[in-house]
C-alpha positions as CSV (number, residue, x, y, z in Angstrom):
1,X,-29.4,-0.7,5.3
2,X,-31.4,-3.0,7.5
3,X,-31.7,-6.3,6.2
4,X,-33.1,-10.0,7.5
5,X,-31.0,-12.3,9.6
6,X,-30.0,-14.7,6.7
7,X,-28.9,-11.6,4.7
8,X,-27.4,-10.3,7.5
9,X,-24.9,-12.7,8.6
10,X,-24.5,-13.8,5.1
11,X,-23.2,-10.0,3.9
12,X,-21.1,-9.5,7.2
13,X,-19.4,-13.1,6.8
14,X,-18.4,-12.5,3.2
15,X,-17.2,-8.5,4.5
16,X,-15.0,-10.4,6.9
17,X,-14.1,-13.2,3.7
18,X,-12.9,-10.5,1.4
19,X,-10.6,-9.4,4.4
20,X,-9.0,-12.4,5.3
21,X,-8.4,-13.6,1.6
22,X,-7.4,-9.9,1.2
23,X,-4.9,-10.1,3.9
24,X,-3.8,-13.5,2.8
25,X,-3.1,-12.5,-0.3
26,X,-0.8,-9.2,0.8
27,X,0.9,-11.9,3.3
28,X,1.9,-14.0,0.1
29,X,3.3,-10.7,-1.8
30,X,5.7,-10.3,1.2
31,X,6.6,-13.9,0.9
32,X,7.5,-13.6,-2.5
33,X,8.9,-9.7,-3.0
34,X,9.7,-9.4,0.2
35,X,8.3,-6.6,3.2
36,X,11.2,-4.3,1.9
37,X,9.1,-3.8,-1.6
38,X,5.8,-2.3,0.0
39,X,7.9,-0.3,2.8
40,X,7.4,4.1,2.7
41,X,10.1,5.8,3.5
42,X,7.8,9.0,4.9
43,X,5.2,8.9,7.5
44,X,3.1,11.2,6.0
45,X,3.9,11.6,2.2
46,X,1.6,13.2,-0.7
47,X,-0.5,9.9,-1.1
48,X,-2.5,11.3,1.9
49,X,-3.9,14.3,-0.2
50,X,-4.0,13.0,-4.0
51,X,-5.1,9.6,-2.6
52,X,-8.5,11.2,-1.5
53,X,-8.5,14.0,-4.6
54,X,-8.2,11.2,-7.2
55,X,-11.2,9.7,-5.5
56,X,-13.0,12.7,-5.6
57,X,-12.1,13.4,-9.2
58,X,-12.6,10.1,-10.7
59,X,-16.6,10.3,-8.8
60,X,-16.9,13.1,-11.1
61,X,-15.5,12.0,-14.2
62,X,-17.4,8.6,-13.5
63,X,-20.8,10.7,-13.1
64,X,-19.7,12.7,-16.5
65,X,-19.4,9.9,-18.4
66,X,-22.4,8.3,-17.4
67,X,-24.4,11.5,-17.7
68,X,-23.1,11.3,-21.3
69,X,-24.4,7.6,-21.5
70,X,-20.9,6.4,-22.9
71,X,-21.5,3.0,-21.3
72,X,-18.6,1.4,-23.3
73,X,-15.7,3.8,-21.8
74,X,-17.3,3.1,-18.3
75,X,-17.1,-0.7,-18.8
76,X,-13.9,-0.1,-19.9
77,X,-12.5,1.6,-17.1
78,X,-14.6,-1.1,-14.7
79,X,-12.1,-4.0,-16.7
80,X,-8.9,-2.2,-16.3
81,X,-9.3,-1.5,-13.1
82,X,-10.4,-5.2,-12.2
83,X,-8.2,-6.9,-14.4
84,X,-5.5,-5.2,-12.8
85,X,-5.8,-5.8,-9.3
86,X,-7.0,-9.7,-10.0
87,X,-4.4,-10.2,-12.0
88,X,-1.4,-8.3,-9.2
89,X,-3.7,-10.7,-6.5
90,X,-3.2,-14.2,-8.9
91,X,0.4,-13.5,-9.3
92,X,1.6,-14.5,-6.2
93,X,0.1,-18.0,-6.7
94,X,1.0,-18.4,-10.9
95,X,3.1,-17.2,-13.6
96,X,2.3,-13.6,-14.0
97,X,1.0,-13.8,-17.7
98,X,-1.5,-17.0,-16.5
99,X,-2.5,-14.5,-14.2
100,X,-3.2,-11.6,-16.5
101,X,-5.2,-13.9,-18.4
102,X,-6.8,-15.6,-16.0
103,X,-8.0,-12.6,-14.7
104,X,-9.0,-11.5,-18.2
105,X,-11.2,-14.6,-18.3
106,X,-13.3,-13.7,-15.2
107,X,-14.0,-10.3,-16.2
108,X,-15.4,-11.2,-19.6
109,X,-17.3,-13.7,-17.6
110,X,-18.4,-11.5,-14.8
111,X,-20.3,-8.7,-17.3
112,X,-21.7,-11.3,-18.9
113,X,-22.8,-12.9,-15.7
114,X,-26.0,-12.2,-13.4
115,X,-25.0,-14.8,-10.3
116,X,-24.1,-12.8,-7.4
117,X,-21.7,-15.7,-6.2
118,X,-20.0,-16.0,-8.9
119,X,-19.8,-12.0,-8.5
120,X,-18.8,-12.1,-5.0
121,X,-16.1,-14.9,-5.5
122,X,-14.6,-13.1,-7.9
123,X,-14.1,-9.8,-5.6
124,X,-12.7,-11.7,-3.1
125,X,-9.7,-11.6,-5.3
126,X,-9.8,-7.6,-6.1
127,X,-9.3,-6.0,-2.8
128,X,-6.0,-7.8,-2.3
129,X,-4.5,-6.5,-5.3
130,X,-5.9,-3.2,-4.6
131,X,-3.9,-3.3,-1.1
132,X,-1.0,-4.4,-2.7
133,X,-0.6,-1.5,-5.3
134,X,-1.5,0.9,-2.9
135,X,0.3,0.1,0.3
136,X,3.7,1.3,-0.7
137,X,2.5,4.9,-0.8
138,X,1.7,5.2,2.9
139,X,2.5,4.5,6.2
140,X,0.5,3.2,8.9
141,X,-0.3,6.6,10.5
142,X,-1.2,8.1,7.0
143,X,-3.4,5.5,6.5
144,X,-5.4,6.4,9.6
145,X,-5.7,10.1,8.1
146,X,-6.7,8.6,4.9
147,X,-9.5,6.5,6.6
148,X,-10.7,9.7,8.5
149,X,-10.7,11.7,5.3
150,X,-12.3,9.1,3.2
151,X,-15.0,8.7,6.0
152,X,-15.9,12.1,6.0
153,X,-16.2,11.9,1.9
154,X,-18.8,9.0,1.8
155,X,-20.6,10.8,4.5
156,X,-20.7,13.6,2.1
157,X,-21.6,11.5,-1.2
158,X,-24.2,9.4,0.3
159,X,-26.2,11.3,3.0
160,X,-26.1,15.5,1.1
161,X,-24.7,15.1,-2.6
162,X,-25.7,11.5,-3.0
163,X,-23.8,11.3,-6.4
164,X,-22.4,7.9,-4.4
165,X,-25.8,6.8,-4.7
166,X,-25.5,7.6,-8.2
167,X,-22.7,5.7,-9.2
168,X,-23.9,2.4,-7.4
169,X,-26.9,2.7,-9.3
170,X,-25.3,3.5,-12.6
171,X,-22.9,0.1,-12.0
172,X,-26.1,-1.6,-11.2
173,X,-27.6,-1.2,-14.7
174,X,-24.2,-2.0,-16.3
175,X,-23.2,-5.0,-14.3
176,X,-20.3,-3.4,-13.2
177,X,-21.1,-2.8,-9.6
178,X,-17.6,-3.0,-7.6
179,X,-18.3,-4.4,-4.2
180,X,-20.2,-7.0,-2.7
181,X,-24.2,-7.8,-3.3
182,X,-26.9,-9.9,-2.0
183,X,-30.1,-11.0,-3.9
184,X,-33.0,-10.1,-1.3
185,X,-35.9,-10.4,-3.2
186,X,-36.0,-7.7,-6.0
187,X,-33.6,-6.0,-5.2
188,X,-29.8,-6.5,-3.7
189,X,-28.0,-5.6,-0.4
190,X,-25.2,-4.4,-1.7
191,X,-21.5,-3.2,0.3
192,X,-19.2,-0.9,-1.8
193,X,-15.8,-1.7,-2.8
194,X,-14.3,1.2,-0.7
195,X,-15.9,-0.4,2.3
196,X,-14.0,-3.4,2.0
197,X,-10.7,-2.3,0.5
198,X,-10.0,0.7,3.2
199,X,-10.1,-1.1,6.8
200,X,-8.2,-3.7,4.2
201,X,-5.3,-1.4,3.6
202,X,-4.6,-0.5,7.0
203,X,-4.8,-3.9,8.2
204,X,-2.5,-4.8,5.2
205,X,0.2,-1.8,6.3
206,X,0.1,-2.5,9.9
207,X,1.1,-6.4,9.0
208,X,3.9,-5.2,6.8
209,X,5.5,-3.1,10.0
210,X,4.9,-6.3,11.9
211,X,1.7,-5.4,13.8
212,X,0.2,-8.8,13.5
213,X,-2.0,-8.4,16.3
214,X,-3.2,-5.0,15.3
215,X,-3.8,-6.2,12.0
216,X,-6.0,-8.5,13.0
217,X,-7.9,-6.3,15.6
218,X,-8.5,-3.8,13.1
219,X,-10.3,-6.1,10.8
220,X,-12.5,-7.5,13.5
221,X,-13.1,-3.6,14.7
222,X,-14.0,-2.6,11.4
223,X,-16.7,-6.2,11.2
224,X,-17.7,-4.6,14.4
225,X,-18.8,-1.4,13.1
226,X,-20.2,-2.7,10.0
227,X,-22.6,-5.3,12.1
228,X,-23.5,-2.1,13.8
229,X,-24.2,0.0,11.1
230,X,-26.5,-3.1,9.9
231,X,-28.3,-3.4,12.9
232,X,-29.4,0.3,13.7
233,X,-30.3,0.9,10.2
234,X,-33.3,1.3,8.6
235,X,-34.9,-0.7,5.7
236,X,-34.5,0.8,1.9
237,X,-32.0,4.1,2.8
238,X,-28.7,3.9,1.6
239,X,-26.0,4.7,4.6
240,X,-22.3,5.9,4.4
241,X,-20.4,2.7,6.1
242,X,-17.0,4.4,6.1
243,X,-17.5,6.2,9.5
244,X,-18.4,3.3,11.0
245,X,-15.8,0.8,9.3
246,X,-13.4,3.8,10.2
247,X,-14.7,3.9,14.0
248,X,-14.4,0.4,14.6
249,X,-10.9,-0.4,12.6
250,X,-10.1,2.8,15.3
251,X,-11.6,0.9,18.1
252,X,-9.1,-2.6,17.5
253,X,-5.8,0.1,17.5
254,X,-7.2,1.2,20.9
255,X,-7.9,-2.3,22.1
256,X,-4.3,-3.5,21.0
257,X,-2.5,-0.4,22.7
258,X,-4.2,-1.8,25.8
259,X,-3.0,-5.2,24.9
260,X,0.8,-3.5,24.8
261,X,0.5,-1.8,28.3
């Protein structure tokens, strides 16, 4: 993951895009439901451990299914998911079913589709609704767990299993790659979903508890570790980005407890 200037700050401004639109768009759900709606009751409750299996099972039934070659019950699964959290992101802003198919619109375009900005523009609107559906399961110290945990996975599936690896390359050939990519000659620099929608989610809990300022360190600590996962890394090897999303999201808590002294 070591890329030219132009590709550079192009991928790391559109990272820190998705997180503001993101964060916009779980701001407007509060407007409209209210904070009371994606509140948890526990501060640690069983999200933290089937959060991370359901991960862990769905890699594998993804990998399964594509070792099978059925293609049509991946892209399948690709437009549920999507249509879902565009649609939850939309419905802040329009009627719910203009939403549903508005979103239903932009995936049948997107598969179709080979422009990576149409691709990106539309994923600004996913991690959002992702947030959203999720945030109700945990609180904000759970959610630190969860980013630790998940770290430690994706340092697992890229750098000694490398089925991570796997799936992006199986999305690739289906054009249903979930995350953010880059046209760099032949081939792409590419960001994964997770990358964006985890540092999103704590962000996205701490602004529901009222930690505005928190929220908004953690997103610029998790740009922070992302730049410098970009900058030490070397050309044409794939790199787990959790760790250093997780490091830095950790690094903007730290920054605004020194803020509170």
């Amino acid at each position: 993951m070591k890329y030219d200037l132009k590709t550079t700050l192009l991928l790391l401004s559109l990272f820190l895009l998705a997180q503001i639109v993101g964060l916009y768009i779980v701001s407007r759900n509060f407007e409209v439901y209210g904070v009371e709606v994606f509140e948890s009751e526990e501060v640690v409750n069983d999200a933290l451990y089937t959060l991370p299996i359901s991960i862990i099972i769905l890699s594998i039934l993804f990998i399964i299914i594509s070792r099978f070659k059925v293609n049509n019950l991946l892209i399948l699964w690709y437009g549920f998911a999507f249509v879902l959290s565009v649609s939850v992101s939309l419905s802040v802003f329009i009627n719910e079913l203009y939403a549903l198919i508005i979103a239903f619109c932009l995936l049948l375009i997107k598969l179709t589709s080979k422009d990576n900005y149409f691709h990106n523009m539309t994923e600004l609107l996913v991690y959002g609704g992702i947030v959203v559906i999720i945030m109700p399961l945990l609180s904000s110290f759970s959610a630190i767990i969860l980013l630790l945990i998940i770290s430690v996975y994706d340092y697992i599936a890229v750098r000694l299993s490398k089925h991570m690896i796997t799936l992006a390359k199986t999305q690739f050939s289906l054009n249903i790659f979930s995350g953010l990519k880059i046209r760099v000659g032949d081939s792409n620099a590419i960001l994964g979903g997770g990358d964006i929608a985890f540092p999103l989610l704590l962000a996205g809990i701490l602004l529901r508890d009222g930690a505005l300022l928190a929220s908004i360190l953690v997103i610029y600590g998790a740009l922070i570790g992302l730049t410098l996962l970009v900058l030490i890394g070397k050309e044409n090897r794939y790199y787990p980005a959790m760790p250093f999303i997780t490091a830095g999201c950790l690094l903007g808590l730290a920054i605004n407890s020194l803020a509170l002294l």
